[in-house]
C-alpha atoms as an extended CHARMM CRD file, in Angstrom:
* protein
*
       214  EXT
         1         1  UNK       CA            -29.3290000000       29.5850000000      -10.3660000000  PROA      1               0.0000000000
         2         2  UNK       CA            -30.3910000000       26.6910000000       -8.1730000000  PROA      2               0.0000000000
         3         3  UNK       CA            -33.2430000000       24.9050000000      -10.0380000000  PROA      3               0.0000000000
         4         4  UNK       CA            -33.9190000000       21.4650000000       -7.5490000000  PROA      4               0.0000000000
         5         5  UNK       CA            -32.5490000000       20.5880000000       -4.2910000000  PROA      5               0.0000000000
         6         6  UNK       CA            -33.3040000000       16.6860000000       -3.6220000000  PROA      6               0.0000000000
         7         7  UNK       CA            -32.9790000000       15.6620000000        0.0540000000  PROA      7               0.0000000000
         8         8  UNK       CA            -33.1680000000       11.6840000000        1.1430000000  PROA      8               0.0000000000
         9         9  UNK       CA            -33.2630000000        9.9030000000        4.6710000000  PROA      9               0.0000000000
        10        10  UNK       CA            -31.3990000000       13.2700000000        6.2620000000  PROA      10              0.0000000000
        11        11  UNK       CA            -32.7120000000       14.1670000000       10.0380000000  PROA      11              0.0000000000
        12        12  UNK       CA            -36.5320000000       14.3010000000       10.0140000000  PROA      12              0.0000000000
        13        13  UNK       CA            -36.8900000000       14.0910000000        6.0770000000  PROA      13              0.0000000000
        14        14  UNK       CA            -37.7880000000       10.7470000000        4.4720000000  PROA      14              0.0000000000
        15        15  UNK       CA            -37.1560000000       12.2450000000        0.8110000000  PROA      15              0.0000000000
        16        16  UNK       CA            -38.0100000000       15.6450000000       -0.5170000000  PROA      16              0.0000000000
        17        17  UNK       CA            -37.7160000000       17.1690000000       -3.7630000000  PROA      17              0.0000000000
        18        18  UNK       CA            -37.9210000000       21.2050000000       -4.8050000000  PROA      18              0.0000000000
        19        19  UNK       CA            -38.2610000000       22.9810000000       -7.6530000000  PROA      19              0.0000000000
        20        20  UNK       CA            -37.2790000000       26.4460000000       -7.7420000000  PROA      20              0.0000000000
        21        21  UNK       CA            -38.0990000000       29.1070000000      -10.3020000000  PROA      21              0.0000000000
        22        22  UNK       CA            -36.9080000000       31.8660000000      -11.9330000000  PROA      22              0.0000000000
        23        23  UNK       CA            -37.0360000000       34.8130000000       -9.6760000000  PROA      23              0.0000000000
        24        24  UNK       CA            -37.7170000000       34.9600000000       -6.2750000000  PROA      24              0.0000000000
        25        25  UNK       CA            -38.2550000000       31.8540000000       -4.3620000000  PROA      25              0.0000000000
        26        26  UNK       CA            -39.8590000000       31.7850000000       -0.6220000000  PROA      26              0.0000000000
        27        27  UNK       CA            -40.0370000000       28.6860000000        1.4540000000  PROA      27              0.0000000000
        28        28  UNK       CA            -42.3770000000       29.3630000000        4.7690000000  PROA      28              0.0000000000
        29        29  UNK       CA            -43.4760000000       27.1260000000        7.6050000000  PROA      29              0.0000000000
        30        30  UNK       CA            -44.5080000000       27.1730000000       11.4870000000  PROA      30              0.0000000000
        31        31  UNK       CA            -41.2940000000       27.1080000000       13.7750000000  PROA      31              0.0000000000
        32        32  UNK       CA            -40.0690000000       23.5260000000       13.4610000000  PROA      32              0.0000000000
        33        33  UNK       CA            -41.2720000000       22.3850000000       10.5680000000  PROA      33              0.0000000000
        34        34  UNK       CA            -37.7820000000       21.7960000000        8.8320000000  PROA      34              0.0000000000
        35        35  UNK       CA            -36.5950000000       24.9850000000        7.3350000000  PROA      35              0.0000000000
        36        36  UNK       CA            -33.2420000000       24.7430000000        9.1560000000  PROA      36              0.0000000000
        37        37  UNK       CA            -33.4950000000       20.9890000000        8.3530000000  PROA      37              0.0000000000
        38        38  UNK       CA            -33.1490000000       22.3690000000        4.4590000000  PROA      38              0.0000000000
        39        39  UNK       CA            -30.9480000000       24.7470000000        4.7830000000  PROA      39              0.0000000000
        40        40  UNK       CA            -28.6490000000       22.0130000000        6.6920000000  PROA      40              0.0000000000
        41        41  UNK       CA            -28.2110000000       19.5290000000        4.2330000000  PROA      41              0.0000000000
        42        42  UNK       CA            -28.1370000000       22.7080000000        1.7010000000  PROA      42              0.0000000000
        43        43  UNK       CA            -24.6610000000       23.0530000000        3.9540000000  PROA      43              0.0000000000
        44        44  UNK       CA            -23.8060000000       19.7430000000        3.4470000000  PROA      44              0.0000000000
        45        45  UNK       CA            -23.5390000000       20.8980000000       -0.4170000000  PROA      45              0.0000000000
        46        46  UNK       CA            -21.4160000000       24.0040000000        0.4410000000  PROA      46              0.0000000000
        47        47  UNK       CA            -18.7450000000       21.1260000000        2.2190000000  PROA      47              0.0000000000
        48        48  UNK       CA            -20.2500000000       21.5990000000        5.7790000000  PROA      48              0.0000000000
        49        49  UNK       CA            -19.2600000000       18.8250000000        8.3330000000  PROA      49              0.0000000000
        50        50  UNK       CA            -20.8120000000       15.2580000000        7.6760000000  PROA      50              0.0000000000
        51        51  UNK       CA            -22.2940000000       13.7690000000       11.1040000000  PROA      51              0.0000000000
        52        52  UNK       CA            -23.7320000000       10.0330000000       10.9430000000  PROA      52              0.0000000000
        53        53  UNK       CA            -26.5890000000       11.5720000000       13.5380000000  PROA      53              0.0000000000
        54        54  UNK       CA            -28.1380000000       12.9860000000       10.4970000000  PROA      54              0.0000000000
        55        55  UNK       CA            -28.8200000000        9.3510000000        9.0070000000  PROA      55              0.0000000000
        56        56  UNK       CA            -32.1470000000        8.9540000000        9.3320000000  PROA      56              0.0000000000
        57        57  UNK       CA            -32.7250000000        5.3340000000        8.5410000000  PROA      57              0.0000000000
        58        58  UNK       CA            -29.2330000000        3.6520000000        9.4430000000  PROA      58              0.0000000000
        59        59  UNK       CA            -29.9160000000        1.1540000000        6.7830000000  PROA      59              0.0000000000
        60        60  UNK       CA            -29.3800000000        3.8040000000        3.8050000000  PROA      60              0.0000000000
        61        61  UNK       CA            -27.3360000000        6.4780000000        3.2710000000  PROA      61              0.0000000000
        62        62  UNK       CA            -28.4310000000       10.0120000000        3.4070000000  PROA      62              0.0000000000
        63        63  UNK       CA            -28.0270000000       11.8730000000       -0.2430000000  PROA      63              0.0000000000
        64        64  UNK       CA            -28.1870000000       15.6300000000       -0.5150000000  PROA      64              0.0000000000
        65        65  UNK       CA            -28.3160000000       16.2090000000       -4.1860000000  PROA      65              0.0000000000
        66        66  UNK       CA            -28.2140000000       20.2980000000       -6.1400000000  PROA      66              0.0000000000
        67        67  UNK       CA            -28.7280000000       21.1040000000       -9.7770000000  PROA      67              0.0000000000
        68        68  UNK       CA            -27.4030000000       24.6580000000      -11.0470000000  PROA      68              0.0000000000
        69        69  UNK       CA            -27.8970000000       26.2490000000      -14.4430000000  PROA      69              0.0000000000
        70        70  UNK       CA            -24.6730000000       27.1920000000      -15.0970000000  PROA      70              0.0000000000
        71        71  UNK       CA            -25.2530000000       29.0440000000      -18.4930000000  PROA      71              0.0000000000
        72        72  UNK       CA            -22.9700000000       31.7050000000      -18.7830000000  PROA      72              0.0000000000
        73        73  UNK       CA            -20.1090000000       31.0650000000      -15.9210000000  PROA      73              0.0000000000
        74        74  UNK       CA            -16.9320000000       30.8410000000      -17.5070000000  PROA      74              0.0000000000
        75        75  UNK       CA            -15.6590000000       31.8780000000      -14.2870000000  PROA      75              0.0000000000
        76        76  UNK       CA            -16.5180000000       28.3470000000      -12.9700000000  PROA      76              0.0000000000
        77        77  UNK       CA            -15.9330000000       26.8440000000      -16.5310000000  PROA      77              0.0000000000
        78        78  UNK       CA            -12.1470000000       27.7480000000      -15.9600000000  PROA      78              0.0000000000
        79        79  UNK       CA            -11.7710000000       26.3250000000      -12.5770000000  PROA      79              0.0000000000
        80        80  UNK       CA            -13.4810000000       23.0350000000      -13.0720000000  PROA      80              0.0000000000
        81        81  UNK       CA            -11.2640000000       22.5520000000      -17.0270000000  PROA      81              0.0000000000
        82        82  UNK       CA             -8.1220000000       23.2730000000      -15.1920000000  PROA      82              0.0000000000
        83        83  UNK       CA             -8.7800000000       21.4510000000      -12.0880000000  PROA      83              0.0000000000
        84        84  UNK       CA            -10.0270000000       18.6200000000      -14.0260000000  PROA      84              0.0000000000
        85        85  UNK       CA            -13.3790000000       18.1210000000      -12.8270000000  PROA      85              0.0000000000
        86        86  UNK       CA            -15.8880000000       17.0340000000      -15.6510000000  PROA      86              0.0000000000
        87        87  UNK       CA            -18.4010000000       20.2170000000      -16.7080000000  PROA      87              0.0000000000
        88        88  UNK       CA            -21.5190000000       20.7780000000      -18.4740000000  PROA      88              0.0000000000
        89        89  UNK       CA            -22.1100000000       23.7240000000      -20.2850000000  PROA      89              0.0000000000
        90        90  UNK       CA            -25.8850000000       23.5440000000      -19.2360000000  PROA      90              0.0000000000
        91        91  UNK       CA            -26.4500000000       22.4450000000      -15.8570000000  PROA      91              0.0000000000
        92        92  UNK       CA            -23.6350000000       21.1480000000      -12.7930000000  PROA      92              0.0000000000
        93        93  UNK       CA            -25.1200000000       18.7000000000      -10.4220000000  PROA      93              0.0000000000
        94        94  UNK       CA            -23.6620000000       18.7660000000       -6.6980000000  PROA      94              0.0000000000
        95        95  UNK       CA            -23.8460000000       15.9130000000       -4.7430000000  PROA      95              0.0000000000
        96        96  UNK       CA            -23.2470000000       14.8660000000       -0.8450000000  PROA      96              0.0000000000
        97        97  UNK       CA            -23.3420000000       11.0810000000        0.4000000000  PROA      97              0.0000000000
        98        98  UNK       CA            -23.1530000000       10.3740000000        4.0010000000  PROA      98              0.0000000000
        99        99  UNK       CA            -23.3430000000        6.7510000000        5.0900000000  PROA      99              0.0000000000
       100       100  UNK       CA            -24.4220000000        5.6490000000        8.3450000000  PROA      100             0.0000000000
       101       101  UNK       CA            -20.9050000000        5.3750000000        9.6390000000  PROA      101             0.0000000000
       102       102  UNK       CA            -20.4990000000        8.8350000000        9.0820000000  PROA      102             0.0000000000
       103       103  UNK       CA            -18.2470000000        9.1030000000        5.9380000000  PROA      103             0.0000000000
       104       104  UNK       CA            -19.3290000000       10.8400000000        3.2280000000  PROA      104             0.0000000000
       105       105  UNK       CA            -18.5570000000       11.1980000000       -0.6120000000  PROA      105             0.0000000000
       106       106  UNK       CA            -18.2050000000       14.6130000000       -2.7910000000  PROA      106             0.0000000000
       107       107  UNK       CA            -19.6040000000       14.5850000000       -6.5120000000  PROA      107             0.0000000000
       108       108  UNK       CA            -19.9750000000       16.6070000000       -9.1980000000  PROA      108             0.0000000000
       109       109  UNK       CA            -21.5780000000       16.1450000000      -12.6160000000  PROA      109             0.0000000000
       110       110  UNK       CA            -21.6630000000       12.4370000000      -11.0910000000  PROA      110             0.0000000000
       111       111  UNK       CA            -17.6870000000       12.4960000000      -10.7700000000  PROA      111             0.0000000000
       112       112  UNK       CA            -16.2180000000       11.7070000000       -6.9440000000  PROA      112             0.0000000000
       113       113  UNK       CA            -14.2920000000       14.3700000000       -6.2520000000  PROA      113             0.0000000000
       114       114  UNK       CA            -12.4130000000       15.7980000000       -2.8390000000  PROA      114             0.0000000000
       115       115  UNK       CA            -14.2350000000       17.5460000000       -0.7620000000  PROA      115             0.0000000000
       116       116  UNK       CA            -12.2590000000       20.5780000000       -1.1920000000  PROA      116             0.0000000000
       117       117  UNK       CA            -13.1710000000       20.9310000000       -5.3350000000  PROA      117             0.0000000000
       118       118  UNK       CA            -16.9260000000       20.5940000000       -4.1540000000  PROA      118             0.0000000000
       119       119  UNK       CA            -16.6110000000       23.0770000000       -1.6630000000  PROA      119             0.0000000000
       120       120  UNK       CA            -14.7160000000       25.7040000000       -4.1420000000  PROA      120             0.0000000000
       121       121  UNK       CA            -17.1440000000       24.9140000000       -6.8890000000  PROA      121             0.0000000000
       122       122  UNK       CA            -20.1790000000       25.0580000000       -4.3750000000  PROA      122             0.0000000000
       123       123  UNK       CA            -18.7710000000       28.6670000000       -3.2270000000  PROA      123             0.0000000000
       124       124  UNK       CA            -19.1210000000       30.0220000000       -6.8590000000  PROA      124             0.0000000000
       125       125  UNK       CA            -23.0590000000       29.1720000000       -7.2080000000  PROA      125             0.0000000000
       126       126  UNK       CA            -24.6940000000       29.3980000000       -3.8780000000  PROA      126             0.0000000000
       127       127  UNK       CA            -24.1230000000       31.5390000000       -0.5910000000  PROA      127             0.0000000000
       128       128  UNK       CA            -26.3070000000       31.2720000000        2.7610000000  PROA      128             0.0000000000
       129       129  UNK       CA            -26.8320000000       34.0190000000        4.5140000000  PROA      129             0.0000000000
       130       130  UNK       CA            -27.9250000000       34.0530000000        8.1690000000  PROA      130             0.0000000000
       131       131  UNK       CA            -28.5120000000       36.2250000000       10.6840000000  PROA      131             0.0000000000
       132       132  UNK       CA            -25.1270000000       37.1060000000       11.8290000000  PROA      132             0.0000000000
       133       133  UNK       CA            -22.8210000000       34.8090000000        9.3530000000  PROA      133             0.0000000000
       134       134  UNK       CA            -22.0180000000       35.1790000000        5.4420000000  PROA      134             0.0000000000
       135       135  UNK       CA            -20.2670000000       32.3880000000        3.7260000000  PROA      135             0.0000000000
       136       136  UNK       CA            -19.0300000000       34.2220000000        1.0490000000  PROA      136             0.0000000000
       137       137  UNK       CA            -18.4770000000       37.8480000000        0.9890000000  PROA      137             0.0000000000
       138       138  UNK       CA            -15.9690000000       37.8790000000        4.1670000000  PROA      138             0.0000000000
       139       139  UNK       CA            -13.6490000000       35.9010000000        1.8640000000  PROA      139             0.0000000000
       140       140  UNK       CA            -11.0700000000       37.8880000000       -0.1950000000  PROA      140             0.0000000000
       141       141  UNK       CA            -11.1260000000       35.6480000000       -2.9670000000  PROA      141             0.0000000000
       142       142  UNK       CA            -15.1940000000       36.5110000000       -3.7960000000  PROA      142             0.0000000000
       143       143  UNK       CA            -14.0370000000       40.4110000000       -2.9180000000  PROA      143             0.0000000000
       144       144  UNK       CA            -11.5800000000       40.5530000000       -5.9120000000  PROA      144             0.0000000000
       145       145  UNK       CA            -13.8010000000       38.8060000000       -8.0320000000  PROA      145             0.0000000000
       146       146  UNK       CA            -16.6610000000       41.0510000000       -7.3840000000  PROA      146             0.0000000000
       147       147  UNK       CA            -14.1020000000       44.0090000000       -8.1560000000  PROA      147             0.0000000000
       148       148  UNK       CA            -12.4590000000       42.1520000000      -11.1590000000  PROA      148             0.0000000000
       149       149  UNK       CA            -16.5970000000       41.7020000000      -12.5640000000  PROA      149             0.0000000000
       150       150  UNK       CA            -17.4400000000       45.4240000000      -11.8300000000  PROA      150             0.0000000000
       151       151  UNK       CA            -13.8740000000       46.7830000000      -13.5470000000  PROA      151             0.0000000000
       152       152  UNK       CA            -14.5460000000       44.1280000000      -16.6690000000  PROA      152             0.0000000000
       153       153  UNK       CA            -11.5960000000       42.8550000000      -16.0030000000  PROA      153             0.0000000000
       154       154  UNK       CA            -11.8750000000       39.2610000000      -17.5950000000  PROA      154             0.0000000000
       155       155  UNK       CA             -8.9310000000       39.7180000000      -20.1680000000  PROA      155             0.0000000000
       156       156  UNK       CA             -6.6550000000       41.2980000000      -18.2960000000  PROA      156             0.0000000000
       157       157  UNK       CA             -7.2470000000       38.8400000000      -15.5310000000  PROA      157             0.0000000000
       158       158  UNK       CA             -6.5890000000       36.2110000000      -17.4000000000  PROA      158             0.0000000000
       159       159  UNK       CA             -3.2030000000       37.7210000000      -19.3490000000  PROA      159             0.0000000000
       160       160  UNK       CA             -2.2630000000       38.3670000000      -15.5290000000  PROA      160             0.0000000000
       161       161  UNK       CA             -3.2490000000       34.6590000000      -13.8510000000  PROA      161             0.0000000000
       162       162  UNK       CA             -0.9700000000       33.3280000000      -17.2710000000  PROA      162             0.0000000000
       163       163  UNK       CA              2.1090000000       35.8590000000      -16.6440000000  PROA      163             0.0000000000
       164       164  UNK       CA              1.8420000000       35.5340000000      -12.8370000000  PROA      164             0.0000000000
       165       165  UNK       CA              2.0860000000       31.2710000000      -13.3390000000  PROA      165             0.0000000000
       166       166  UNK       CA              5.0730000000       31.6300000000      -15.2570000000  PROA      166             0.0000000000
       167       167  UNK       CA              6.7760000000       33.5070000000      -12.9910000000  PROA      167             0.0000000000
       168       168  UNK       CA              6.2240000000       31.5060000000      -10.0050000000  PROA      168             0.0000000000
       169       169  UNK       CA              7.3260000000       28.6000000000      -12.3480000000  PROA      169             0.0000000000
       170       170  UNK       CA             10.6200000000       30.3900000000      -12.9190000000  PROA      170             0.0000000000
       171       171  UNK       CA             10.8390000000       31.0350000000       -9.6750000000  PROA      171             0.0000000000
       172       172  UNK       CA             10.5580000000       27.6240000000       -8.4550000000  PROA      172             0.0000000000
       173       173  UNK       CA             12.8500000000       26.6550000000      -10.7590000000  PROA      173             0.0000000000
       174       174  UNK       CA             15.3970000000       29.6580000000      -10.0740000000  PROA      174             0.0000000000
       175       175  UNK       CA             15.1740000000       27.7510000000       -6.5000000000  PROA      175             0.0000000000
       176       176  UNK       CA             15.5050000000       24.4390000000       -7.4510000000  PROA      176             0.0000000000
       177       177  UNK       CA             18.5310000000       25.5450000000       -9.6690000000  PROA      177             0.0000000000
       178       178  UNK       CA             20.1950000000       27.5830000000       -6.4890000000  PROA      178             0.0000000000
       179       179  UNK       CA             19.8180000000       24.3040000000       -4.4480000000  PROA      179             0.0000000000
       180       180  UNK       CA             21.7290000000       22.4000000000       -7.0640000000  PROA      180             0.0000000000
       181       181  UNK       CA             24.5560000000       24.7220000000       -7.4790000000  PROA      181             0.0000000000
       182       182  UNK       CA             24.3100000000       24.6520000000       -2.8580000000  PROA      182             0.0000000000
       183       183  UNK       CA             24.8960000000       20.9140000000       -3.1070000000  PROA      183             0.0000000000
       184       184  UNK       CA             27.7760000000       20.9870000000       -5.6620000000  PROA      184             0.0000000000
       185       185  UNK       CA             29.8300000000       23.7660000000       -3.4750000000  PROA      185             0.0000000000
       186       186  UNK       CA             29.3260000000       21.0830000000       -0.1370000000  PROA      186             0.0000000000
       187       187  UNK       CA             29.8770000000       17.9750000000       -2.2660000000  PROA      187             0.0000000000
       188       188  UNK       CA             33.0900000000       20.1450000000       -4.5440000000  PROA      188             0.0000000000
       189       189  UNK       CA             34.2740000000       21.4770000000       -0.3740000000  PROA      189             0.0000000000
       190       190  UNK       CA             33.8020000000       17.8150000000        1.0530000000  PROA      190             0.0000000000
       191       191  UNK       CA             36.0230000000       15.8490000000       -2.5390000000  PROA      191             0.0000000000
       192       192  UNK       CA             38.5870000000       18.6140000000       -2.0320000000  PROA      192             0.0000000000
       193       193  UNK       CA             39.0060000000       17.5610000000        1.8290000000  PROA      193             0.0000000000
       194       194  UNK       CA             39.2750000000       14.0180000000        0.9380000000  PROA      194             0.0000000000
       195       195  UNK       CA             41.8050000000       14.8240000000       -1.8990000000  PROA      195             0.0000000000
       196       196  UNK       CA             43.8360000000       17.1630000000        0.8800000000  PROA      196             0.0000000000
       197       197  UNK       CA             43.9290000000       13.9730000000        3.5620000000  PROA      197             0.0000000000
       198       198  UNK       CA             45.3330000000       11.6540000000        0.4730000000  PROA      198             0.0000000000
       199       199  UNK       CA             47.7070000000       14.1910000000       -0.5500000000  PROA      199             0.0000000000
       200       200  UNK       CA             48.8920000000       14.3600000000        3.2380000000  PROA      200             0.0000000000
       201       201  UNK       CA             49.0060000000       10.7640000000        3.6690000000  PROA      201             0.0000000000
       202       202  UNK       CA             51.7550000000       10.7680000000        0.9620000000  PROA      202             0.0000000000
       203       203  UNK       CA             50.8380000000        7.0830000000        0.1740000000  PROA      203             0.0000000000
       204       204  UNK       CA             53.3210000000        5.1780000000       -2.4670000000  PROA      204             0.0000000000
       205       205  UNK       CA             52.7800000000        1.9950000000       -4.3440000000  PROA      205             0.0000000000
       206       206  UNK       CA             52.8760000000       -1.0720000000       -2.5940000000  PROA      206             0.0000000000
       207       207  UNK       CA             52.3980000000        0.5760000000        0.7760000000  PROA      207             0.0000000000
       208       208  UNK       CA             49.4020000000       -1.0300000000        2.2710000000  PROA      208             0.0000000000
       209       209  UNK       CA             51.4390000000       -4.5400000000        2.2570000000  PROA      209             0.0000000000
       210       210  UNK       CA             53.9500000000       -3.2220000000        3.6930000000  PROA      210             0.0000000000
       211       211  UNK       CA             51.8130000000       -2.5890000000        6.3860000000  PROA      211             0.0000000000
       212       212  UNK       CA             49.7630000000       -5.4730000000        6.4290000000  PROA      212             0.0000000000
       213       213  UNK       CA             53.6700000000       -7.2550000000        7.1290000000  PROA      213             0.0000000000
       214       214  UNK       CA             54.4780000000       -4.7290000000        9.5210000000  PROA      214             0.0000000000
């Protein structure tokens, strides 16, 4: 679960920092008084564009900052071990850095990382939901592993994701091995057409001199 979302210098906030709490969590306001604004630089988290216009103070950067209790997710656990990002068995701690130019930097558990492995770690612990968008559940990916969770499928899943590597491995080296044996046949075709023109030439010792004199 999300337990604080820490906001600095982004749009009309200066810094803000919430605590959320077991169960269900409501955030209210009057229209305009920055609930979008959250829920922006919450996007910002889930690998949403950077723009420099949301730099409030051009002097500083603008730091979006998410901690999860991650208790329990081997799911993630996997992905993060064999994608070598650095994980905490407790907590992960997301975090988004846009600078006034309007480039921004990707971290998790205080690591830099692309902003791809934030994104795909992001998509495993939070989802927004508005009115006529889902981030999450149009994706196949989160489909099968809603299925795979329902069917208990962990074990199997993994014997599968381990049998179905090592076939694409022998695959790719099945191909690589075809390409080789491609090459020799042109390079074996293109030696025996040199040896032919030699063989045609009928050259005998001492013949390129004679030349040369000739």
């Amino acid at each position: 679960m999300l337990e604080s979302l820490h906001i600095s210098n982004y749009a009309l906030i200066d810094r803000i920092d919430i605590l959320f709490h077991e169960g269900f969590n409501v955030i209210t306001g009057e229209t305009g008084a920055g609930k979008s604004i959250i829920l922006g630089a919450l996007s910002l988290i889930l690998g949403g564009r950077a723009d420099s216009r949301v730099v409030a103070d051009p002097s500083n950067k603008s730091i979006i900052e998410a901690v999860f209790t991650v208790d329990g997710y081997d799911a993630l656990k996997d992905y993060c071990l064999q994608t070598d990002i650095e994980w905490d068995d407790e907590r992960c701690i997301l975090r988004r850095e846009v600078a006034p130019a309007g480039r921004s930097r990707a971290f998790v558990n205080d690591s830099p990382v692309p902003l791809s492995k934030l994104q795909a770690v992001a998509m495993r612990l939070i989802d927004i939901h508005s009115q006529h968008q889902n981030q999450l559940l149009a994706t196949p990916e989160f489909q099968l592993m809603v299925i795979d969770t329902l069917a208990g499928n962990e074990h199997r899943l993994k014997e599968y994701s381990s049998r179905y590597n090592s076939l694409r491995d022998a695959v790719r080296r099945l191909k690589a091995m075809r390409q080789r044996v491609e090459k020799s046949k042109e390079d074996e075709e293109f030696t025996r057409y040199q040896l032919e023109q030699l063989e045609e030439l009928a050259l005998s010792q001492g013949e390129q001199e004679e030349l040369e004199n000739e």
